[in-house]
N, C-alpha and C positions, 0 to 999 in steps of 0.2 A: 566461551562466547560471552563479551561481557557487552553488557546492553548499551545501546549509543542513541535511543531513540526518546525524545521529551509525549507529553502529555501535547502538547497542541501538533508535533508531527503526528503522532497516534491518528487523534482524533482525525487531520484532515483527509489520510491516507482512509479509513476508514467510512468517511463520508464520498470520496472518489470509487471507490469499493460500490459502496451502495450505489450511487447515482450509473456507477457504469454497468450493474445487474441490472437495474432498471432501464437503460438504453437498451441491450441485449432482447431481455426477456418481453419486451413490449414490442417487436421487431424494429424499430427506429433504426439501428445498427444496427446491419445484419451483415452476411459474408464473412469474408477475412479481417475485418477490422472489428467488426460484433467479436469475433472471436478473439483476436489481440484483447481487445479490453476486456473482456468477460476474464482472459489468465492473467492480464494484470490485475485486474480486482481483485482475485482470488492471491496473490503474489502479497499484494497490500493488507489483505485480510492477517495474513499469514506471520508477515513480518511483526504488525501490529499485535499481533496476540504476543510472537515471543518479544517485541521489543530491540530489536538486533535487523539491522538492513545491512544484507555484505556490501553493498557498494560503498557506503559509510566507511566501513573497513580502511580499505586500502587508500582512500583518500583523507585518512583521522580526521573525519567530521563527527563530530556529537553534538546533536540536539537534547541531550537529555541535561538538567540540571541536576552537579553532584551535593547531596547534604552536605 
C-alpha cells in the first residue's frame, strides 16, 4: 500500500471528520444522513492516519509530495 495522500489533504479530510462528529453528536444531522456522515468521518479519520485513500488508487491520483 504505498501512500498517495499530501499534508494539506490529511489535514482537510480530518478537519471534515471533526466538523461532521460535531453535526451528528449535537443532533443538527440526525437520521440517515447524521449517519452517512458520522461513517464518512470516521472513513476520513481512517485514511488520514494510514495516509492511503483506495479511490486515489485506481484513478493514479497522488496528492502527496515525493522527496
Amino acid at each position: 500500500m504505498k501512500k498517495n495522500m499530501g499534508f494539506p489533504d490529511k489535514t482537510i479530510r480530518i478537519v471534515l471528520a471533526i466538523l461532521f462528529g460535531i453535526l451528528y453528536f449535537t443532533d443538527t444531522v440526525t437520521g440517515t444522513l447524521g449517519i452517512i456522515l458520522l461513517i464518512l468521518g470516521i472513513v476520513f479519520v481512517l485514511t488520514s492516519i494510514v495516509s492511503f485513500c483506495p479511490l486515489y488508487g485506481p484513478m493514479k491520483i497522488s496528492t502527496r509530495k515525493d522527496k
